[in-house]
C-alpha positions, -999 to 999 in steps of 0.1 A, spaced: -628 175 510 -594 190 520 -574 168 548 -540 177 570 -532 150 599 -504 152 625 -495 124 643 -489 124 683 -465 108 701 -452 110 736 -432 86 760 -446 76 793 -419 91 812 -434 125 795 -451 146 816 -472 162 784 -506 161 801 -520 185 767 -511 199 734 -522 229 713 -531 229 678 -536 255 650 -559 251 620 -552 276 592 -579 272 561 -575 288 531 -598 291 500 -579 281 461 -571 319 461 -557 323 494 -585 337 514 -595 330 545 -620 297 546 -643 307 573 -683 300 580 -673 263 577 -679 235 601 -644 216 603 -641 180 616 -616 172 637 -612 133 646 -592 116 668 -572 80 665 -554 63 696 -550 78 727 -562 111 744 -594 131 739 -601 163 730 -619 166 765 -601 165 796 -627 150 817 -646 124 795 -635 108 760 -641 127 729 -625 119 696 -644 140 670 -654 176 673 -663 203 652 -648 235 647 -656 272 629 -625 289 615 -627 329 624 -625 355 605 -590 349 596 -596 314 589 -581 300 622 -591 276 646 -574 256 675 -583 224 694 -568 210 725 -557 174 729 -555 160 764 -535 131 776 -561 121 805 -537 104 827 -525 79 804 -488 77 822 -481 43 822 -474 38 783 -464 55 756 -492 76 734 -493 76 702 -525 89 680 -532 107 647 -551 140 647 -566 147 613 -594 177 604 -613 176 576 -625 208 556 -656 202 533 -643 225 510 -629 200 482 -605 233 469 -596 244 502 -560 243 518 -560 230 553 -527 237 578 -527 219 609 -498 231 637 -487 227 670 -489 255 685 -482 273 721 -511 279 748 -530 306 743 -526 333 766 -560 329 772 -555 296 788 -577 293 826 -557 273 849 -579 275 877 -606 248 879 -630 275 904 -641 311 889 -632 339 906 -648 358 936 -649 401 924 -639 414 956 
């Protein structure tokens, strides 16, 4: 198995409420690692769910060998968080990259779908 971790910290006077990460996965000869199921777990504080707690999910790299995962804060403002974030690929001779990262433009923001008009 291939591992990258990153570790999360934020003060309570932060107001971080989510963070964005990028997995990159690489076969030995450079190539996109993809068709793979990589686990991602979760120690300390946050979820990757905003609404219930969640610290392990699974993840399929695309095409280029990408995949990104959300970690959510969940209204933990009263202390400092601090967690690790770690994915695991099962590929033993794989390279695993793990980044923060930007939203996506895809990002919703809106909780209700929208009405065609």
């Amino acid at each position: 198995m291939s591992i990258a971790s990153t570790k999360i910290v934020t003060s309570k006077s932060s107001n971080v409420a989510r963070m964005y990460f990028r997995i990159a996965v690489r076969k030995s000869d450079g190539s996109p690692l993809t068709g793979v199921e990589l686990r991602l777990t979760l120690e300390g504080d946050g979820s990757f769910q905003p609404n219930f707690d969640s610290k392990s999910v699974v993840r399929v790299p695309d095409a280029e060998g990408n995949a990104e995962v959300t970690w959510y804060r969940r209204n933990i403002f009263s202390r400092d968080i601090k967690a690790t974030l770690t994915v695991t690929s099962p590929d033993q001779s794989s390279t695993v990259v793990l980044e923060e990262t930007e939203a996506p433009a895809e990002v919703k923001t809106e909780w209700m779908p929208r009405r065609k008009i």
